[in-house]
C-alpha positions in Angstrom: 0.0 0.0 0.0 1.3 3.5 -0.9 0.5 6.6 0.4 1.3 10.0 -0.2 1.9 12.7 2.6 1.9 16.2 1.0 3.6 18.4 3.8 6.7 18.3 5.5 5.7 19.9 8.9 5.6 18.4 12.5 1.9 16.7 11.4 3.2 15.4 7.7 6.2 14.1 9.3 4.4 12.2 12.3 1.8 11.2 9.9 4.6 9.6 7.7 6.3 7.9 10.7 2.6 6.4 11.6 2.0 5.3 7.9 5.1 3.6 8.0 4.8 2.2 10.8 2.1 0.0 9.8 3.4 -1.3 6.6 2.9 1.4 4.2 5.5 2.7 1.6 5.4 6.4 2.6 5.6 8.9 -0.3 6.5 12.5 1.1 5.8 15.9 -1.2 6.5 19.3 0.1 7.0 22.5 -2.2 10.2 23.9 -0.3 13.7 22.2 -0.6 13.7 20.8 2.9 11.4 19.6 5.2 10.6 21.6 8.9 11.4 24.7 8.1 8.8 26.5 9.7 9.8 24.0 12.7 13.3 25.2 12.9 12.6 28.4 13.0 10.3 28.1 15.5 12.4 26.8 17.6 15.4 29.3 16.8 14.8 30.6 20.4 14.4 27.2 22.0 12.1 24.6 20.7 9.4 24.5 23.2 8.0 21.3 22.5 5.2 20.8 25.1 4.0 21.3 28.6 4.0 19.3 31.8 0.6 21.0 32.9 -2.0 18.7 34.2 -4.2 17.3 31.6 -7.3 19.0 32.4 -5.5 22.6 32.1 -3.8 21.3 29.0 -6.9 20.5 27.0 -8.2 24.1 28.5 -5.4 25.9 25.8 -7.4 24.5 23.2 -10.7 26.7 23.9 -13.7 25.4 21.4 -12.1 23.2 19.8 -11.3 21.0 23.6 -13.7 18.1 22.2 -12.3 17.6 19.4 -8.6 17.5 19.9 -9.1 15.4 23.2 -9.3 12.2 21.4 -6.1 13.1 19.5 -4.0 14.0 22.7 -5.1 10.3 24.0 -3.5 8.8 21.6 -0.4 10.7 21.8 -0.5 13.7 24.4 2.9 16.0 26.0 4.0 12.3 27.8 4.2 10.4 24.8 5.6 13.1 23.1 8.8 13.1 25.7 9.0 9.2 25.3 9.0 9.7 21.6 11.5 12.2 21.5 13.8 10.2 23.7 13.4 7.2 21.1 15.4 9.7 18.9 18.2 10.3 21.7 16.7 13.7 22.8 16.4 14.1 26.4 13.8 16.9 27.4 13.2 18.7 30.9 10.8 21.1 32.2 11.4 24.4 32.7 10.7 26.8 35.6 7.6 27.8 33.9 6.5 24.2 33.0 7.2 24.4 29.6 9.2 21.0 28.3 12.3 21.9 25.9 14.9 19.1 24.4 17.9 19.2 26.6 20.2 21.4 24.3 17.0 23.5 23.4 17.6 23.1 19.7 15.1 21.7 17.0 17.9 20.4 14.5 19.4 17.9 16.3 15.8 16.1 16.7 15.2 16.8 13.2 18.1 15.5 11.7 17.5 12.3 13.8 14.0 12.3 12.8 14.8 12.4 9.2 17.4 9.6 9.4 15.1 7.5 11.0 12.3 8.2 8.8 14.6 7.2 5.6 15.6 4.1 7.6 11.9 2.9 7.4 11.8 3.5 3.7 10.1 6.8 3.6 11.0 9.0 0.2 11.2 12.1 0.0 10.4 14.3 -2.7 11.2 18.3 -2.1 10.3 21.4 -4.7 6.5 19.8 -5.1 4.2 21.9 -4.8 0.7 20.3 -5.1 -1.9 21.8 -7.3 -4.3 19.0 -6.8 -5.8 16.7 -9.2 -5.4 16.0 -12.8 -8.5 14.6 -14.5 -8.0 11.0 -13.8 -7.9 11.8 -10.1 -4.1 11.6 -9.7 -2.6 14.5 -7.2 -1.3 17.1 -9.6 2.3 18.6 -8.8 4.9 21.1 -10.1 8.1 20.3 -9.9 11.4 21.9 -11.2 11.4 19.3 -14.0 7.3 20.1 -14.9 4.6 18.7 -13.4 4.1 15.4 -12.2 1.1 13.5 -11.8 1.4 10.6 -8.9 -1.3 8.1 -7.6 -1.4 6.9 -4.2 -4.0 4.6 -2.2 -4.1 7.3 0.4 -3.2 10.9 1.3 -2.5 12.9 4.1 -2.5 16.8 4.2 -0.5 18.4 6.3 -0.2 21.6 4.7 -0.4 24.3 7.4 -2.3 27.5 7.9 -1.5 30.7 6.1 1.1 32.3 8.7 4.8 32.3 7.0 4.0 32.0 3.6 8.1 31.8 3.0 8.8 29.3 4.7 5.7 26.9 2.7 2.2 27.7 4.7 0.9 29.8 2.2 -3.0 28.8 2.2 -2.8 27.9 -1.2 -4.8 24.4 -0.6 -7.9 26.3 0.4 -9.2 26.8 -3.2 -8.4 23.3 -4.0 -10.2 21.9 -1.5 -13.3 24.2 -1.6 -13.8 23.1 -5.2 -14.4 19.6 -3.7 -16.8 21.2 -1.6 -15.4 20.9 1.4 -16.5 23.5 4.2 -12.9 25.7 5.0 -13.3 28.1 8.4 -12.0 31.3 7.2 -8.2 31.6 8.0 -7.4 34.3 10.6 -4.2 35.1 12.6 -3.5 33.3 16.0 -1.4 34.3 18.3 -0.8 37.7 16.5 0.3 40.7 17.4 -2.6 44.3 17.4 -2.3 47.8 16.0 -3.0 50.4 18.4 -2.2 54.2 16.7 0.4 55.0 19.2 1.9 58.9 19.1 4.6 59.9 17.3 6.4 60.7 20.4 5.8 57.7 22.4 6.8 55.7 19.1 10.2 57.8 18.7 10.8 56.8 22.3 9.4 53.1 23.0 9.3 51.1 19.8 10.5 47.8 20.2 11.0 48.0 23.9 10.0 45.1 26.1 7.7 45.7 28.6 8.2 43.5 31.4 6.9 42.4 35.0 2.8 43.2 34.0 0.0 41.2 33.7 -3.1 41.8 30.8 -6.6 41.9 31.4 -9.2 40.3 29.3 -13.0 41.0 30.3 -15.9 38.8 28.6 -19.4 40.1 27.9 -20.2 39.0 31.1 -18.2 41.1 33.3 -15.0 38.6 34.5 -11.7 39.0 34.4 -8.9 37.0 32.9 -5.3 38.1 33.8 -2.3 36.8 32.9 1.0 38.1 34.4 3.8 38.0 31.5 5.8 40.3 28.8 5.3 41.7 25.8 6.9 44.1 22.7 5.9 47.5 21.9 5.8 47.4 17.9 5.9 50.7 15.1 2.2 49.9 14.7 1.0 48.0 18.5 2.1 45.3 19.8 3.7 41.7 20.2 4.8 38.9 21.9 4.8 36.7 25.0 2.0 37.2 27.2 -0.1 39.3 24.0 0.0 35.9 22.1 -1.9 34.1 25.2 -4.9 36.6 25.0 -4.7 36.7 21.1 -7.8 34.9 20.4 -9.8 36.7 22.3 -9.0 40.1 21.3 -9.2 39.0 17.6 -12.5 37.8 18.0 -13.6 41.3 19.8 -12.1 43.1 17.1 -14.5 40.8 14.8 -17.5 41.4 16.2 -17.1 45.0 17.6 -14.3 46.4 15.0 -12.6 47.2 17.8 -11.0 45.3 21.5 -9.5 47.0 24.9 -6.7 45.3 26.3 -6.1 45.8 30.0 -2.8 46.4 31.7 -1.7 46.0 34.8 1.7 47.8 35.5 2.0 47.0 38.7 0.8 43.7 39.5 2.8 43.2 42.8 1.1 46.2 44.4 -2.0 46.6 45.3 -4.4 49.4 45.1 -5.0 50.5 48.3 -1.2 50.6 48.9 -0.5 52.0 45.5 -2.7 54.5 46.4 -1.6 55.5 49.7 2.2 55.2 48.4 1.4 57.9 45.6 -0.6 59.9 47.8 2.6 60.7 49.5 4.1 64.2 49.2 6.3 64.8 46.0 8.2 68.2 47.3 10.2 69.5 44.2 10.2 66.1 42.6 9.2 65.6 39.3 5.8 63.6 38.7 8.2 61.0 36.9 10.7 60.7 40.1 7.5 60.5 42.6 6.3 57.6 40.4 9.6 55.7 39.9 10.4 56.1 43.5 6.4 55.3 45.2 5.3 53.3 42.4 8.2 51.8 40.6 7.1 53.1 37.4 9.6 54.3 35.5 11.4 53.8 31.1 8.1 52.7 29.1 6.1 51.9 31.8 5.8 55.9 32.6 5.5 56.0 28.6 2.4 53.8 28.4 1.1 55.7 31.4 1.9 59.1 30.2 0.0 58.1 26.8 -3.1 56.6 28.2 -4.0 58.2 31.6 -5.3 62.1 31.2 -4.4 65.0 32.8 -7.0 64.9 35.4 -5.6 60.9 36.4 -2.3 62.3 37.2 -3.5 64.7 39.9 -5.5 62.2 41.6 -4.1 59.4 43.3 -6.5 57.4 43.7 -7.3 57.8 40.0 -3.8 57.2 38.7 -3.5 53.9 41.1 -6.8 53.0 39.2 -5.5 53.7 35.7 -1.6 52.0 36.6 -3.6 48.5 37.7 -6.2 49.1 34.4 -4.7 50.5 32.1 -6.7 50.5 29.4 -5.7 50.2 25.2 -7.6 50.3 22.5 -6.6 47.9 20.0 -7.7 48.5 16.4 -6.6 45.8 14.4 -5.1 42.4 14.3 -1.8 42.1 12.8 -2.0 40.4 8.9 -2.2 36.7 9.0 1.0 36.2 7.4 3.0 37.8 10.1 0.7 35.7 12.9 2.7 32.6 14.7 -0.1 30.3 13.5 -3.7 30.5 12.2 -7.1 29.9 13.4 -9.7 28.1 11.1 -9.0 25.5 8.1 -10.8 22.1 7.6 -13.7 21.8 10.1 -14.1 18.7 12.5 -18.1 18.0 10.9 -16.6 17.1 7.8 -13.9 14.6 9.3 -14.2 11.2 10.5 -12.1 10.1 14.2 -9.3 9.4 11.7 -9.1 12.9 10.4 -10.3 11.6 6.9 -12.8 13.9 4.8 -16.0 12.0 4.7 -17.3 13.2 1.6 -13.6 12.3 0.1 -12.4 9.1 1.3 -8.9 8.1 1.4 -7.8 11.9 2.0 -7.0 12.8 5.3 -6.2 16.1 7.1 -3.2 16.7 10.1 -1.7 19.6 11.8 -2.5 23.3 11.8 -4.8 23.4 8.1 -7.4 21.8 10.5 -10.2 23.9 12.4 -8.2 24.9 16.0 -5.9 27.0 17.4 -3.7 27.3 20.9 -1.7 29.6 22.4 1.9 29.5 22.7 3.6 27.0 25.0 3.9 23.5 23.4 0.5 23.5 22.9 0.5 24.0 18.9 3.2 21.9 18.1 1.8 18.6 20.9 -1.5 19.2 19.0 0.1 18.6 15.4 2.2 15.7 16.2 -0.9 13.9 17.7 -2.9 14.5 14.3 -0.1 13.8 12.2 0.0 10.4 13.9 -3.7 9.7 14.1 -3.9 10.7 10.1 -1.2 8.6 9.2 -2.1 5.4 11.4 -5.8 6.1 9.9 -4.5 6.5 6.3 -2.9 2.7 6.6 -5.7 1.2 8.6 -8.1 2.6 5.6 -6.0 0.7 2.7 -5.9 -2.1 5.0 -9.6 -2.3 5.9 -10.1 -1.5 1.6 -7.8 -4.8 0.7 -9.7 -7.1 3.2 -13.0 -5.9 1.4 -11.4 -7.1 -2.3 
């Protein structure tokens, strides 16, 4: 039995390793020169693989979509993942956050063993295809630097990514292909994304790209309650980016959505709290400045006092009770979610209705779906890259068990 993966991601490469691990010759297609590329630069930082959260709080990251990517995590969830990673000779640990990283916090070594052991089971690899779907006889349709190529194969597994970094091969250019088979696609929309907020000219000359550390964001639901989340983020030429912003991305997108617009809240001093914040700037500033009396009673100070100084009013900063208020609420107005090909990873794609508990299109059978092209998102934090692995592999192992379950009917 042959089967195709078309893909060379986290999900196309766990979906081959399951293929071939039940028997099938594995035929892998991707349209850039080397596999993982997306996956090597995510991890250029450190390649946060997973997290040792219990498993309750883990399925929590993955929002509406909890239901349906429980039954993939089962199969192969963040402990499976370690013990599959130490198959390849990559130790992992846990970091002081929980977060699990490989042991010298690089992606290439446990690629480059990956890849070796893939080609060991007979997987082929065939780089600069890019798929373009079917000819007319129902063969998958590719271009190639020689011309195109037709190629038939008992199954298929797509694992073709969502439509953030288009360079490095998730480009969204399946979407049309697959809509003309009727297949219901989610819109595509940035996840875990940076916002536009319109800052000043002045604040911009002064702050850009300055990390803003030691606060926590505030997220407030129709209903009133309050979701913080203590972290760090970026100040950006047009908003901003990073770290903790990423968490609360989905959210805020959605706001911006249905509203057209979203307030983020910050708190700038989350170790203090308001009655002593108050009291503290309360106290009386002499010939101080108002940016020494808040550096010294508050701890405010660089582009903290910047995004203070921008947001609060004049009437804020002679009240201290009202400036307290403003530093643990600060509020900003975010216009705009940052384009989906600058986003981390995307939202939307294939939905679940049409896909069977082997991730294979219904209404198409022998094509499955893996990895990020599929209807979820998560936040950073191992989260995204657990949930690929674990569809790769149920794709794959369902790709084989299909041919298999096909031959026993002839």
């Amino acid at each position: 039995m042959n089967i195709a993966v078309i893909g060379g991601g986290p999900a196309g490469l766990m979906a081959a390793e399951a293929a071939s691990t039940a028997g099938a010759q594995v035929d892998m297609y991707d349209a850039m020169a080397s596999v993982g590329r997306k996956f090597l630069l995510a991890g250029k930082g450190g390649l946060n693989l997973t997290h040792s959260e219990p498993s309750q709080k883990f399925l929590s990251r993955y929002g509406a979509r909890r239901a349906e990517i429980a039954p993939l995590l089962s199969s192969f969830g963040p402990d499976a993942l370690r013990i599959w990673a130490r198959g390849l000779g990559i130790e992992t640990f846990v970091g002081s956050s929980g977060r699990v990283f490989p042991a010298d916090l690089k992606a290439a070594p446990l690629l480059r063993a990956w890849m070796r052991r893939l080609r060991q089971a007979g997987v082929r690899f065939h780089m600069r295809h890019r798929w373009l779907g079917w000819t007319g006889q129902g063969a998958l349709w590719f271009a190639t630097p020689q011309g195109s190529r037709s190629v038939r194969a008992d199954a298929v597994v797509l694992a073709l990514g969502g439509g953030s970094w288009p360079k490095l091969g998730s480009d969204a250019s399946w979407v049309p292909l697959l809509k003309e088979r009727g297949l219901h696609i989610a819109p595509l929309l940035p996840a875990n994304c940076g916002f536009d907020v319109g800052w000043s000219e002045h604040f911009l000359k002064k702050f850009a790209r300055h990390p803003v550390k030691s606060v926590a964001v505030i997220v407030r639901n129709d209903d009133g309650a309050e979701f913080r989340h203590p972290g760090e983020f970026v100040i950006t030429e047009t908003g901003v980016e990073g770290g903790v912003i990423y968490t609360v991305s989905a959210a805020l997108r959605d706001e911006i959505l249905a509203r057209g617009v979203a307030t983020l809240y910050l708190d700038l001093a989350p170790d203090r709290d308001m009655p002593n914040l108050t009291r503290d700037l309360s106290r009386l500033r002499g010939k101080r400045t108002m940016a020494s009396h808040l550096q010294r009673q508050a701890h405010i100070e660089g582009v903290k006092a910047g995004l203070l100084r921008e947001v609060a009013s004049k009437d804020d900063f002679r009240d201290p009770a009202r400036l307290a208020a403003v530093m643990k609420s600060l509020p900003l107005r975010l216009v705009a979610a940052r384009p989906l090909e600058e986003a981390i990873s995307t939202a939307g794609g294939v939905v679940f209705d049409s896909l069977d508990d082997r991730l294979m299109i219904r209404a198409l059978p022998g094509l499955f779906c893996a990895g990020e092209m599929l209807d979820w998102e998560a936040p950073n934090g191992g989260y995204l890259l657990t949930a690929c692995f674990a569809s790769g592999r149920v794709a794959g192992a369902g790709a084989a068990a299909f041919i298999g379950q096909r031959q026993q009917v002839r």
